[in-house]
C-alpha positions, 0 to 999 in steps of 0.5 A, a space after each residue: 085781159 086774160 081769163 082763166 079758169 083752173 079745174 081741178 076734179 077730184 071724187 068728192 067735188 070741184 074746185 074751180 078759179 077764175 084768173 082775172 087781172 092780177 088775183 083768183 076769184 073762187 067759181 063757187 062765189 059766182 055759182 053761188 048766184 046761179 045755184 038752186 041751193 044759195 040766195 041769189 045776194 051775191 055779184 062778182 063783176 068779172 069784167 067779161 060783158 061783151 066778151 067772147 068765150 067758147 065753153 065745150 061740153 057745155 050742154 050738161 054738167 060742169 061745162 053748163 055752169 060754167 057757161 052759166 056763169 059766164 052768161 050771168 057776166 055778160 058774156 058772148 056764148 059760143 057752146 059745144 056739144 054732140 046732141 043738138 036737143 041737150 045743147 039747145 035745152 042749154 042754149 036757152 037756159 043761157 039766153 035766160 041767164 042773159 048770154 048770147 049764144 051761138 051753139 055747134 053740134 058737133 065731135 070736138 075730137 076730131 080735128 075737123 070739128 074742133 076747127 068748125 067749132 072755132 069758125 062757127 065762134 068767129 062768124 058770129 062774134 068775130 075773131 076775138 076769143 077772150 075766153 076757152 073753157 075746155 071742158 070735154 073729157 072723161 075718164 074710164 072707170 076700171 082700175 088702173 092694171 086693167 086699162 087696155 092701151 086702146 081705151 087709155 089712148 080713148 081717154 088721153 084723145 077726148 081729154 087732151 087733144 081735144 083742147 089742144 086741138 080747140 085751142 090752137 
C-alpha cells in the first residue's frame, strides 16, 4: 500500500489529505484526535501500525502534527531536524502519543545528509519505507520583484531539492 499526503499551504491555513487505498482522508479529522482545541471522540484507522514513515522538519510546526498523527496510528518514527533539543522535545511527545522514534540531527539540504537521514531510518527499521513526509522548506517574505536570484536559488534548494534528494 501506498500513503500519501498532499499539503497544500495558502496564508489563512492548510489543507492536508491522506491517500490511503483507494480514497482521501481529510488530516483535520486525524488532528482532530491530537488537537487541544477538539474532544479526543474521534479514530480514523490509517492501516499504518507498524509502518515505517520518515517526517523531516518534524520537530515543530506542521512537520510535528503530522508526525503526531502518524504516531497516534501506530506508526514507526524516523523524524529530522537542525536542533537536537526541538527535535528530542518532539521525539517524546512522539513517543507519548505511542510512536517509536528514531531521531536525526542534521542539514537535509545537502545531499550528504539527506542520505544519512535515509540510512539512520534503514538501520532501525529496516529497509522498508512506507511512508515520506517531506516537509522542510520555506519561502522568503519580500515581494516578488525584490527577490535576488541568490535567495530564489535559497528557497528553491531548502523547498525542492531536499525532497528530491530524501526521496531518492
Amino acid at each position: 500500500w501506498y500513503h500519501t499526503m498532499l499539503i497544500s499551504a495558502s496564508p489563512d491555513g492548510f489543507l492536508t489529505l491522506f491517500f490511503i487505498r483507494d480514497r482521501f482522508v481529510p488530516a483535520n479529522l486525524i488532528l482532530a484526535e491530537l488537537s487541544e482545541t477538539y474532544p479526543r471522540r474521534l479514530h480514523v484507522d490509517l492501516g499504518l501500525k507498524g509502518k515505517v514513515a520518515l517526517v523531516t522538519g518534524a520537530s515543530r510546526g506542521i512537520g510535528n502534527r503530522i508526525a503526531l498523527a502518524l504516531a497516534a496510528e501506530g506508526a514507526d518514527l524516523c523524524i529530522c531536524g537542525r536542533t537536537e533539543e526541538t527535535l528530542e522535545a518532539a521525539a517524546e511527545e512522539l513517543r507519548k502519543a505511542g510512536g517509536d522514534v528514531e531521531t536525526f540531527v542534521g542539514d537535509i539540504t545537502a545531499t550528504e545528509g539527506a542520505n544519512a537521514f535515509v540510512a539512520a531510518a534503514k538501520a532501525r527499521f529496516g529497509d522498508q519505507i512506507h511512508v515520506l513526509i517531506n516537509n522542510v522548506g520555506g519561502s522568503v517574505w519580500s515581494p516578488f520583484a525584490e527577490i535576488t536570484d541568490e535567495e530564489w536559488l535559497h528557497v528553491f534548494n531548502l523547498s525542492f531539492f531536499s525532497a528530491v534528494r530524501v526521496s531518492r
